[in-house]
C-alpha positions as MATLAB code, in Angstrom:
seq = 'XXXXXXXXXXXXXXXXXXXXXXXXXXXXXXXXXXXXXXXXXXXXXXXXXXXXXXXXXXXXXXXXXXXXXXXXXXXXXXXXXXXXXXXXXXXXXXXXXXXXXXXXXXXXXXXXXXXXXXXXXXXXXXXXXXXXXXXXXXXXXXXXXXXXXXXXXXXXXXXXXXXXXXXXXXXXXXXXXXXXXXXXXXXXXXXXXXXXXXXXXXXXXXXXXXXXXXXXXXXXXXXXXXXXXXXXXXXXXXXXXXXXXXXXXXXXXXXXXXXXXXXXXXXXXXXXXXXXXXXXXXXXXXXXXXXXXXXXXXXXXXXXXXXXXXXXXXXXXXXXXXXXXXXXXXXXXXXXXXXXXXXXXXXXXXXXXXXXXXXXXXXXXXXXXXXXXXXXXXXXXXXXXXXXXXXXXXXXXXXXXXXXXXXXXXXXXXXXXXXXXXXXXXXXXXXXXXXXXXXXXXXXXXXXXXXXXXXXXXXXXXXXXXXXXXXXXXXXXXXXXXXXXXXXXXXXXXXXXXXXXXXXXXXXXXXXXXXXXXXXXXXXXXXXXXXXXXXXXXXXXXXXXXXXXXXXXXXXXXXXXXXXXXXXXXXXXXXXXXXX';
ca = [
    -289.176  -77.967   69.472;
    -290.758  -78.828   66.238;
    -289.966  -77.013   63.047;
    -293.161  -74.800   61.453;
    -294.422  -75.884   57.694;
    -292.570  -72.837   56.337;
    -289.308  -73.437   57.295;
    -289.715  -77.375   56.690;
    -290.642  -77.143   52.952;
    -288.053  -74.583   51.597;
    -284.848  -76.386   50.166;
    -282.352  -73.428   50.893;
    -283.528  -72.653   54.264;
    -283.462  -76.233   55.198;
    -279.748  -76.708   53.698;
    -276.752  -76.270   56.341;
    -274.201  -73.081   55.622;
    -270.748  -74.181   55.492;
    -268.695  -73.012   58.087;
    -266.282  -71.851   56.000;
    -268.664  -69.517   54.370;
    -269.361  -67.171   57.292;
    -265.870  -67.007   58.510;
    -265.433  -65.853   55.443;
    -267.781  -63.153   55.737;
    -267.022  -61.747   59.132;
    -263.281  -61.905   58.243;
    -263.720  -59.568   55.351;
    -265.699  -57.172   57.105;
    -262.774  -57.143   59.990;
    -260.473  -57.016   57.492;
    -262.302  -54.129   55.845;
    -262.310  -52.162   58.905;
    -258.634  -52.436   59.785;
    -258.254  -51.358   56.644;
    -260.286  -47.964   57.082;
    -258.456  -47.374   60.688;
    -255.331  -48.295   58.493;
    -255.922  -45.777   56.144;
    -257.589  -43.277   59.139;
    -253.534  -43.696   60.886;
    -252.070  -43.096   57.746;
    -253.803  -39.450   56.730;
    -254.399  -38.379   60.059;
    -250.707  -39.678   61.710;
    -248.375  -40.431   59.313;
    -249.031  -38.540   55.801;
    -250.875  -35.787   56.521;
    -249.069  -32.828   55.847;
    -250.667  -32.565   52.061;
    -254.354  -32.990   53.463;
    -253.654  -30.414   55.880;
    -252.448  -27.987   52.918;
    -255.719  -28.782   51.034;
    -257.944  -28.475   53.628;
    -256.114  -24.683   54.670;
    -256.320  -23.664   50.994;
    -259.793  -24.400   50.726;
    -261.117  -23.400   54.582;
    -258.103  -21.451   56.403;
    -257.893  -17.878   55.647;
    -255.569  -14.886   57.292;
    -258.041  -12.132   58.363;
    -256.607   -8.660   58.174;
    -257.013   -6.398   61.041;
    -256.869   -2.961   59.439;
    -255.427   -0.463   61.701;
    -256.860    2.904   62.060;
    -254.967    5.477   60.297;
    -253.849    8.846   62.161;
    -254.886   11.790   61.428;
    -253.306   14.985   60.483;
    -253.933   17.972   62.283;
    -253.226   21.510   61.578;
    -251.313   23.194   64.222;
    -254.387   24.355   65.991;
    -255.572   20.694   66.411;
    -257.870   21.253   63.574;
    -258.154   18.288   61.023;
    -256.573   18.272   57.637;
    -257.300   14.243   57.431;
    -259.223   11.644   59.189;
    -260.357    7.671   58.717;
    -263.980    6.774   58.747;
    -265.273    3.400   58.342;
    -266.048    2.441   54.868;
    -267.204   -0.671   54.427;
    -266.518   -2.743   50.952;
    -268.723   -5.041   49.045;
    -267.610   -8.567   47.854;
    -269.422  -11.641   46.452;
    -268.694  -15.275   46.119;
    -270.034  -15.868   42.748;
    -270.904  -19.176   43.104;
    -273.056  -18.594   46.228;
    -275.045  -15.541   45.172;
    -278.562  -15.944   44.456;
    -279.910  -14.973   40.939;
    -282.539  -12.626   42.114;
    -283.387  -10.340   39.513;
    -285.094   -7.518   41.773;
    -283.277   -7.596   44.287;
    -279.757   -7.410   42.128;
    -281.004   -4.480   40.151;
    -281.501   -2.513   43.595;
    -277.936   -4.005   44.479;
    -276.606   -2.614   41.198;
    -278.209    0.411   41.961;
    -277.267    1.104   45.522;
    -273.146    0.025   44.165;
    -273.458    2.573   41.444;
    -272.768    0.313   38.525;
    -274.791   -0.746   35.699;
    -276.661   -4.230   36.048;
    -274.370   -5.753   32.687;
    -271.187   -5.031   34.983;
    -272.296   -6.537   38.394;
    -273.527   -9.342   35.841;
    -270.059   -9.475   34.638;
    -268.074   -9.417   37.911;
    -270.534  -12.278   39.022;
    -269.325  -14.541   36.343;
    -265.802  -13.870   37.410;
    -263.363  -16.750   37.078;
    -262.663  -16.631   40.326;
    -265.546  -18.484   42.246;
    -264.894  -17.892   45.736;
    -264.198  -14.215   46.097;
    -264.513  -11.255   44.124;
    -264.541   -7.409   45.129;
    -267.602   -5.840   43.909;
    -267.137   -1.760   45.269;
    -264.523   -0.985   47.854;
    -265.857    1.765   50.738;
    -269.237    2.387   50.089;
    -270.963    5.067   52.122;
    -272.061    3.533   55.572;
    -275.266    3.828   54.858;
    -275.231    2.341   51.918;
    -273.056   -0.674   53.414;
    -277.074   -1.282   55.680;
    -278.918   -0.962   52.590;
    -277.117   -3.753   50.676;
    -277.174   -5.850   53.485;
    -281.091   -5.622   54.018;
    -281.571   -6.754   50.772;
    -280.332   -9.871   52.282;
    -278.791  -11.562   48.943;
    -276.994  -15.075   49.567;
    -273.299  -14.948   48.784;
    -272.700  -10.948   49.123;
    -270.671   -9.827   51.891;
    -268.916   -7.082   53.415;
    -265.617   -6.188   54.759;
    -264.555   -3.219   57.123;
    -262.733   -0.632   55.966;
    -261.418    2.762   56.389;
    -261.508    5.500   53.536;
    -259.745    9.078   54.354;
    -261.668   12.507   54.480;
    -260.127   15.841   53.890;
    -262.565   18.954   55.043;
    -259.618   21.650   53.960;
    -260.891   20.165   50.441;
    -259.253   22.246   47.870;
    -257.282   24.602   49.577;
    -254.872   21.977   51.454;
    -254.725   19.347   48.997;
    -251.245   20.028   47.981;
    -250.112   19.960   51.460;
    -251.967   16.966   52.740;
    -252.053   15.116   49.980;
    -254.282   11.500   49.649;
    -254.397    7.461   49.986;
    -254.879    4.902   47.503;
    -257.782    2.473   48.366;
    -255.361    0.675   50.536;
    -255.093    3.421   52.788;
    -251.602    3.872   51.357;
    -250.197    7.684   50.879;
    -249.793    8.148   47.439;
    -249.227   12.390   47.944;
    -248.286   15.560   50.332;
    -248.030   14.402   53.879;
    -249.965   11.401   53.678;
    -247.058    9.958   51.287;
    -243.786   11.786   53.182;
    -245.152   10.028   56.472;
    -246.891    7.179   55.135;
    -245.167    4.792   57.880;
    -246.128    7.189   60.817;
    -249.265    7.690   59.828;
    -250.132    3.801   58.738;
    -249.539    2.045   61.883;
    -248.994   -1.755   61.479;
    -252.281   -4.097   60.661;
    -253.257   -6.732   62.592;
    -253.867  -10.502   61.912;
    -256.566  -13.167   62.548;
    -256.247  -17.103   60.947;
    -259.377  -18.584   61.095;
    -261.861  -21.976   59.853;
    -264.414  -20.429   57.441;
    -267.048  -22.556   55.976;
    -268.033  -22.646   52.437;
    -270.547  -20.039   52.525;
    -267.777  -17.592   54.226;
    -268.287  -17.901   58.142;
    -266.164  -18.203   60.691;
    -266.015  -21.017   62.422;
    -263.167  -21.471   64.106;
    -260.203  -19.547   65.545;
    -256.552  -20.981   64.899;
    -253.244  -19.790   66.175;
    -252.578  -16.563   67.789;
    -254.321  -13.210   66.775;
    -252.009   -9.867   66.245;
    -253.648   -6.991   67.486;
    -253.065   -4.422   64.887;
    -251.518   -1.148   66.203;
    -253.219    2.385   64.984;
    -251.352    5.037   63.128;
    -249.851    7.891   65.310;
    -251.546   11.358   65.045;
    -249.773   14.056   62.919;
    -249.435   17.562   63.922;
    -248.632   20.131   61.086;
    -247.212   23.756   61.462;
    -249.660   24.651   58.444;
    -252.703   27.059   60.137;
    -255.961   25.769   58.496;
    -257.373   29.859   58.505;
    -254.035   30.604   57.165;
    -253.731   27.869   54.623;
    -257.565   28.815   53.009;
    -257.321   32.422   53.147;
    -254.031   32.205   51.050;
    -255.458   29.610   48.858;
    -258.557   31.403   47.980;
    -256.628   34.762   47.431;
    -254.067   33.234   45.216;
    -257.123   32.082   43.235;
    -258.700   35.187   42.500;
    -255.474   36.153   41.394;
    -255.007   33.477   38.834;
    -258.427   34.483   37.578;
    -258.496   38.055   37.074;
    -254.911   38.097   35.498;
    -255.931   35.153   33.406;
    -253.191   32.979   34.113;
    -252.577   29.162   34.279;
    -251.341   29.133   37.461;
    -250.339   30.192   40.875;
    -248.208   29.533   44.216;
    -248.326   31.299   47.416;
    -245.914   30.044   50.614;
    -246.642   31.235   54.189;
    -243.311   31.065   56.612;
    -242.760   31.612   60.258;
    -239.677   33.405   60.367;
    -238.469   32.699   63.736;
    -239.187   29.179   64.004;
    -239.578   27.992   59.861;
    -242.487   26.800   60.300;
    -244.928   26.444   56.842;
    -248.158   28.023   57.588;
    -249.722   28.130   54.406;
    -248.335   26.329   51.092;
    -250.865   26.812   48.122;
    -251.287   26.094   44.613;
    -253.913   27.386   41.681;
    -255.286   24.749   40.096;
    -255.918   22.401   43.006;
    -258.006   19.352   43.340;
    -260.480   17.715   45.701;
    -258.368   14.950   47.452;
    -261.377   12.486   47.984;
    -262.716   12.812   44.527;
    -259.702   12.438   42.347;
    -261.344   10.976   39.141;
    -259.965   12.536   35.972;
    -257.335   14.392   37.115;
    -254.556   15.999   35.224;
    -250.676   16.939   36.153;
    -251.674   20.058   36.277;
    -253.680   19.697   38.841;
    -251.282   17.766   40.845;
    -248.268   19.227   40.645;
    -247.034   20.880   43.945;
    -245.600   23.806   42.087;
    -244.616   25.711   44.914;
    -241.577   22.652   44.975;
    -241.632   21.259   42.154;
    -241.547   24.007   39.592;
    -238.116   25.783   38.490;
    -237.271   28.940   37.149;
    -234.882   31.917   36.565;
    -235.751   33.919   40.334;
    -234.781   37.387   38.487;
    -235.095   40.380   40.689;
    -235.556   38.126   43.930;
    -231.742   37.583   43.844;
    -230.319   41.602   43.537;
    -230.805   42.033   47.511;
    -228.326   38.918   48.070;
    -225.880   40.662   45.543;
    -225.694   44.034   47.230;
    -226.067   42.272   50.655;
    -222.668   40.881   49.395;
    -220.665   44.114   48.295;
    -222.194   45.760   51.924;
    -220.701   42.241   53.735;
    -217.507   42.903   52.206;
    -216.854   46.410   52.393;
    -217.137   47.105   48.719;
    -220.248   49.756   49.245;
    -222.007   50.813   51.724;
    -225.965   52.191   51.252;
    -224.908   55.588   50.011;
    -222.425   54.499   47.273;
    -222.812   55.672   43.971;
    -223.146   54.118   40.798;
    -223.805   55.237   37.653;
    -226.249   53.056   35.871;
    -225.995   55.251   32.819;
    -228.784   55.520   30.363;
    -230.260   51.919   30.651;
    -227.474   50.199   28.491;
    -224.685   48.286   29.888;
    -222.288   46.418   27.665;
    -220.452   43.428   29.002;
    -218.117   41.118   26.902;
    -220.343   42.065   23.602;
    -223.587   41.428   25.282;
    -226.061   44.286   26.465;
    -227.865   44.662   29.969;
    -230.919   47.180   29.877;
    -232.558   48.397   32.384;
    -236.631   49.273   31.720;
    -235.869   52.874   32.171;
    -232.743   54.585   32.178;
    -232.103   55.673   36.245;
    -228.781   58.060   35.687;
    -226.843   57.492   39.204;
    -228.077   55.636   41.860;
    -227.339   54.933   45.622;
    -226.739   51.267   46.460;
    -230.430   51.758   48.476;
    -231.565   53.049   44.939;
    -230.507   50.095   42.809;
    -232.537   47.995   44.879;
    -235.631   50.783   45.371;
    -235.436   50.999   41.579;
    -234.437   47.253   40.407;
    -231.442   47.923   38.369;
    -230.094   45.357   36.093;
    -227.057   47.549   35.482;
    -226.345   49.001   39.025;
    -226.681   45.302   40.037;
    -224.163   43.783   37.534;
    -222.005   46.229   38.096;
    -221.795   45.559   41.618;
    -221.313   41.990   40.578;
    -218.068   42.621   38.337;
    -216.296   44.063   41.496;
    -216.773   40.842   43.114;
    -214.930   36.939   42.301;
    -217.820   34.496   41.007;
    -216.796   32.363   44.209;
    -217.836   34.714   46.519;
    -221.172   35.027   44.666;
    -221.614   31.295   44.036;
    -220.230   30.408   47.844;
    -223.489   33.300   49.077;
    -226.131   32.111   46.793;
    -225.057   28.176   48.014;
    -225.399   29.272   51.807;
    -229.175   30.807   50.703;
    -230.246   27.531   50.120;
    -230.064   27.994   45.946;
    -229.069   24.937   43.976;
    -229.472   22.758   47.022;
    -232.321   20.491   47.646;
    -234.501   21.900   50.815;
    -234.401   19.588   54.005;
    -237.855   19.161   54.335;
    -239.867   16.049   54.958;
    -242.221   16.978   51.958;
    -241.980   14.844   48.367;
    -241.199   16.211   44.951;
    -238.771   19.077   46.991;
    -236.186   19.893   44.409;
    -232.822   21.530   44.123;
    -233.088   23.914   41.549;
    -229.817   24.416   39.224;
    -226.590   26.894   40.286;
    -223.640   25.980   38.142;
    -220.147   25.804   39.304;
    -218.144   29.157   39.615;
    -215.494   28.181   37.511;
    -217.439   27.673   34.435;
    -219.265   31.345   34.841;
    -218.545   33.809   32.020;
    -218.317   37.414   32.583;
    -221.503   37.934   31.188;
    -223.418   35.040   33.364;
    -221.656   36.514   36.607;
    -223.381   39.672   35.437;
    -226.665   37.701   34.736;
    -226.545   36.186   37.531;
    -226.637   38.769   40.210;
    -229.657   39.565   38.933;
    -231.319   36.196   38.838;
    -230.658   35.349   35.525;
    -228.758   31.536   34.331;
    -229.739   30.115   37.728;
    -233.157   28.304   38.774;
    -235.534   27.819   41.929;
    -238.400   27.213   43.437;
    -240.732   29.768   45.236;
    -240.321   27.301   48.222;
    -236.606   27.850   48.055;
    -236.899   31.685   47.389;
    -239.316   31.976   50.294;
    -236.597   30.060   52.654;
    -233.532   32.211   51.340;
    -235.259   35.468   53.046;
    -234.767   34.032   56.011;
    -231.450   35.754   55.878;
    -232.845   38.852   55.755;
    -235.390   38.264   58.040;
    -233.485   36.461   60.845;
    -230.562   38.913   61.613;
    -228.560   37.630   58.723;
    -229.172   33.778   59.663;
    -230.796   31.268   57.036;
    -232.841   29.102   58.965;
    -234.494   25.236   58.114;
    -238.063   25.016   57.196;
    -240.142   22.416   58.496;
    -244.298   21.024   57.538;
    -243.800   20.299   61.767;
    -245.385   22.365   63.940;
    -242.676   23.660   66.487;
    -242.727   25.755   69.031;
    -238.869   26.634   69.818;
    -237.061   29.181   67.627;
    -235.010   27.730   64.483;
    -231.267   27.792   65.278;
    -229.751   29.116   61.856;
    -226.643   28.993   59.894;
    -224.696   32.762   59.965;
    -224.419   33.777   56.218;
    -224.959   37.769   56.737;
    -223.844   40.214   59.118;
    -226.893   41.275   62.025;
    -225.561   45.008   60.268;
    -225.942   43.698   56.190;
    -229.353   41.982   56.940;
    -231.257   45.439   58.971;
    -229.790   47.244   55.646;
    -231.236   45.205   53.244;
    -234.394   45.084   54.873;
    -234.180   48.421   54.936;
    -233.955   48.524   51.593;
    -236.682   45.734   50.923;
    -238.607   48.187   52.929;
    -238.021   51.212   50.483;
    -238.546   48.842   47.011;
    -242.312   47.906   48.816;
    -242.693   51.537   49.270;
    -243.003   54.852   47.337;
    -240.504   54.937   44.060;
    -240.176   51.472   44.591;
    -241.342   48.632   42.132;
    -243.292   46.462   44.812;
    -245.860   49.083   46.375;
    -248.632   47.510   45.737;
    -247.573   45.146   48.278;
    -248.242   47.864   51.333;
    -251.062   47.070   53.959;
    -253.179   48.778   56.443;
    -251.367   48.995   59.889;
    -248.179   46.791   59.129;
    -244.803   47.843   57.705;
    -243.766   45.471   55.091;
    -240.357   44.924   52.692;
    -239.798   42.868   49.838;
    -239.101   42.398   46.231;
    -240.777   41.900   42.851;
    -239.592   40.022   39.903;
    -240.410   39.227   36.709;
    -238.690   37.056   34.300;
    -239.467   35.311   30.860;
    -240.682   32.043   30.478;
    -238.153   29.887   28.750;
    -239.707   28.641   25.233;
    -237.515   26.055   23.784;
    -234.061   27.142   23.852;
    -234.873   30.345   23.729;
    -237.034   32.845   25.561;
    -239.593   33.655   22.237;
    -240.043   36.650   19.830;
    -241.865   39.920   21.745;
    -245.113   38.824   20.147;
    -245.169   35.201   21.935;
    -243.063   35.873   25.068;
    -244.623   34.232   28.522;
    -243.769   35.815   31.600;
    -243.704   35.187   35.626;
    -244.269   37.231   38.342;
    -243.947   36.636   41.583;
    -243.079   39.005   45.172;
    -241.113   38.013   47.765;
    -241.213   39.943   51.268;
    -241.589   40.167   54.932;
    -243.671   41.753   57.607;
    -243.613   43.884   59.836;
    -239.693   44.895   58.840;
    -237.878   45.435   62.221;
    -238.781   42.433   63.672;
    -240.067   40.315   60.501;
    -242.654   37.776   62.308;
    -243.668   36.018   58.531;
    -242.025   35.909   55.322;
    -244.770   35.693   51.969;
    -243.562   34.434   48.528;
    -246.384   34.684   45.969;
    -245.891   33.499   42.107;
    -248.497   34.285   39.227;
    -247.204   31.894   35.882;
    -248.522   33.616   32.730;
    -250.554   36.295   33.696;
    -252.697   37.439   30.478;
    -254.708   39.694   31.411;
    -252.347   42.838   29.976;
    -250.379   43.050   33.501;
    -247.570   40.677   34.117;
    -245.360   42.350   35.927;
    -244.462   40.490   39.363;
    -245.304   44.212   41.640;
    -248.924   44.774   39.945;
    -249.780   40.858   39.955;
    -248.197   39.158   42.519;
    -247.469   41.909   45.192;
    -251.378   42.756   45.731;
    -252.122   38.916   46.937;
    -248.737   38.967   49.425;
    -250.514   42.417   50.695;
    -253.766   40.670   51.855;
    -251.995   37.542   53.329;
    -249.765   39.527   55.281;
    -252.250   41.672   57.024;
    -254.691   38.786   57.200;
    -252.161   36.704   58.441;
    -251.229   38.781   60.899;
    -253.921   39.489   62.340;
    -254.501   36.238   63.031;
    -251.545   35.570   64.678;
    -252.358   38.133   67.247;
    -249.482   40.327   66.128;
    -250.376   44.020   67.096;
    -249.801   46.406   64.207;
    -246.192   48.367   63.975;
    -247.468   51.627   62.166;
    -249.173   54.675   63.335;
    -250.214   56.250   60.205;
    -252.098   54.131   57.486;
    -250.179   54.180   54.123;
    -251.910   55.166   50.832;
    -252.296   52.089   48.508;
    -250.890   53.444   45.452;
    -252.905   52.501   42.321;
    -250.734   52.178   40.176;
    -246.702   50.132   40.715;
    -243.972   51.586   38.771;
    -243.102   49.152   35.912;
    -239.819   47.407   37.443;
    -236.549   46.072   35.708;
    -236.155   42.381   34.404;
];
């Protein structure tokens, strides 16, 4: 074969390539690729535990699986709290395309102005950022219409509460991680949250999934909550309790519902309340559960356990006598008055009438241990077993250290503090045939079993008597309703200022009633509390007793329990002004 011209003419194409030359070659390029499948071994097989860790930080990522938190129910079945989905907005800032329009409507729909969402975009953090957490569901569609590059959305739960208002104290509310930060939600935060599930996954860089790895947890929902609060109960005491607070112009009220037979909480409210899903500038004021939280000198609440004492012990008996003089009783240099001077009274008369003196004077017949050892088994100075935060214990000092005078003080509710929670519970002894029974935010449906502190004999006399202090002559009869017998008792007491209790021109008062109904076979027990009443009345029979009135009867009635009175009692006008 001959050689063309081409080929023939060119010196380099026509010189010979040494041998050496392309062995050379094709042993670099071998060399070069057992070099690569080297270095392939060596970060796939042998080293590549660091790889690994870079490639999970920058594409592995543990999915939550949010469980679905329980509700709470009223004892009904009605809801007090419920999850609905809620979905939140988040960005990787990188990613998100700089669409002016179409941001603006995104700023928009998030409720935020456009130099914020502007701001948030520019975040450090590159690959994720929270933009709103639970937007409406609606709005969640709308955002993602607008179709924006690098804006996503997770699924979430937020909590609604249709008692609004009226059970917030009770109920409580979440954080935005579905965490209970209040009321119920907080005491049975565990219950109530469940357990969250888990999902590891491959995302890409723009946020998708694209792979499953490992095993996926299956998260397990939050268990259902029943309550022994009644919803109709709960509002209708709420509302009444703040009409009371308004007309008396005061700063604030409490109002506690109880089953007597089985403890049960049907109604806890307190004036001023607050929306639980819209919680933005709230004050302590607000918050505060004072129904448990709040302290202070009971007063008059505390003569029936002192008389209940000298009847338990044989001291007196109903009829007794005792001379309460003319409304000045001098103990150890220190003077007791009564409001108006009440001559001699029958044991029945010192609690119809509210004598300071008949009262202390019943108390300096008896040892300060037996007083201290009958107040302890009420419940006072001891923190109430009840799954419910912020419960507290109030303050009953030891025995020993009592001075004449504070024994006297005492047995009429002075030197000692508690809450309306724990003077609600204490009437249980009363109520319950001399038994104090536990309270409990559970509904249950089997009588309480109680702890004997009372006689069955002592307890029907004192309500006897609670019966005659609610009714004519007594201090509390503005607490009477239509159709149902009813016995309890007012106080009032000063408002600590300082050290002191403040000059007559400043002095701050509470009033508050504490009763049953109907009175031979008490079915609910009513403690209401009005805290500086203003409005010229402070007195705990003319601004406390009218609200335990309407809650009773309306409470009742709901209940289904049939009314225990033939004849319909006159609602007198005017209470007689009562003793401190």
């Amino acid at each position: 074969m001959s050689r063309s011209v081409a080929y023939t003419s060119s010196p380099l194409l026509a010189s010979r390539t040494p041998v050496w030359r392309s062995k050379f070659i094709v042993a670099a390029i071998a060399l070069g690729f057992v070099g690569l499948a080297a270095r392939a071994v060596y970060i796939q097989v042998i080293a590549n535990e660091f790889f690994q860790k870079q490639g999970q930080v920058r594409f592995a990522r543990t999915l939550e699986l949010p469980a679905n938190r329980g509700r709470i129910l009223d004892r009904n079945g009605l809801i007090l709290a419920s999850s609905v989905p809620a979905p939140s907005i988040w960005a990787i800032p990188e990613d998100v395309e700089r669409d002016k329009p179409r941001l603006q409507k995104l700023a928009r729909l998030l409720e935020m102005p456009m130099a914020e969402l502007n701001r948030r975009l520019e975040d450090e953090d590159k690959t994720f950022v929270w933009l709103k957490r639970q937007v409406e569901e609606s709005v969640a569609q709308e955002i993602n219409a607008l179709g924006i590059k690098g804006i996503y959305q997770r699924k979430e739960y937020k909590r609604q509460y249709p008692e609004g208002e009226a059970a917030a104290h009770v109920v409580g509310f979440t954080n935005v991680e579905d965490h209970g930060q209040e009321g119920v939600e907080l005491a049975f935060n565990k219950d109530l949250g469940g357990r969250n599930g888990s999902r590891r996954v491959i995302k890409d860089r723009l946020g998708r999934v694209v792979e499953d790895v490992g095993e996926q947890t299956a998260p397990v929902d939050g268990r259902d909550l029943q309550l022994s609060i009644d919803s109709k109960v709960q509002f209708f005491a709420y509302q009444k309790l703040r009409d009371a607070v308004t007309v008396n112009k005061a700063r604030a009220g409490s109002v506690v519902v109880l089953d007597a037979i089985t403890g049960e909480v049907l109604a806890l409210a307190n004036y001023p309340s607050y929306a639980p899903a819209k919680r933005q500038n709230l004050s302590g004021e607000q918050l505060r559960n004072r129904a448990l939280t709040d302290t202070f000198e009971p007063g008059s609440v505390m003569k029936p356990f002192t008389v209940g004492l000298g009847l338990e012990t044989g001291r007196v008996t109903p009829q007794s006598l005792v001379d309460t003089g003319a409304g000045k009783y001098t103990i150890t240099g220190s003077t007791i008055s009564d409001s108006h001077p009440n001559g001699v009274l029958t044991v029945e008369g010192i609690i119809q009438k509210s004598s300071n003196i008949g009262t202390a004077k019943l108390a300096m017949q008896m040892q300060p241990r037996e007083m201290w050892e009958l107040f302890s088994q009420a419940g006072f100075g001891q923190k109430p077993q009840i799954s419910f935060p912020g419960a507290v214990s109030g303050r009953l000092r030891p025995y020993k250290t009592w001075r004449p005078i504070e024994q006297a003080t005492m047995s009429y509710g002075y030197g000692l503090s508690a809450s309306l929670f724990q003077m609600a519970r204490s009437y249980t002894v009363f109520s319950n045939d001399g038994q104090i029974i536990p309270a409990t935010m559970l509904k249950s449906s089997e009588p309480a079993v109680g702890v004997r502190v009372l006689s069955v004999r002592t307890a029907g006399q004192v309500r006897k008597m609670l019966q005659m202090a609610a009714g004519p002559g007594g201090t509390g009869q503005k607490a009477q309703t239509i159709g149902y017998s009813v016995g309890g008792k007012s106080g009032t007491a000063y408002k600590q200022i300082g050290k002191g209790y403040g000059t007559a021109k400043n002095r701050k008062y509470r009033g508050w009633f504490v009763g049953m109904a109907p009175i031979e076979k008490p079915r609910i027990i009513v403690a209401v509390m009005i805290d500086e009443p203003s409005a010229g009345q402070y007195y705990g029979g003319a601004v406390a007793a009218p609200v335990f009135s309407e809650v009773v009867q309306q409470t009742l009635r709901m209940m289904g329990v049939q009314p225990d009175m033939t004849v319909i009692p006159q609602i007198v006008a005017q209470a007689e002004e009562e003793s401190f």
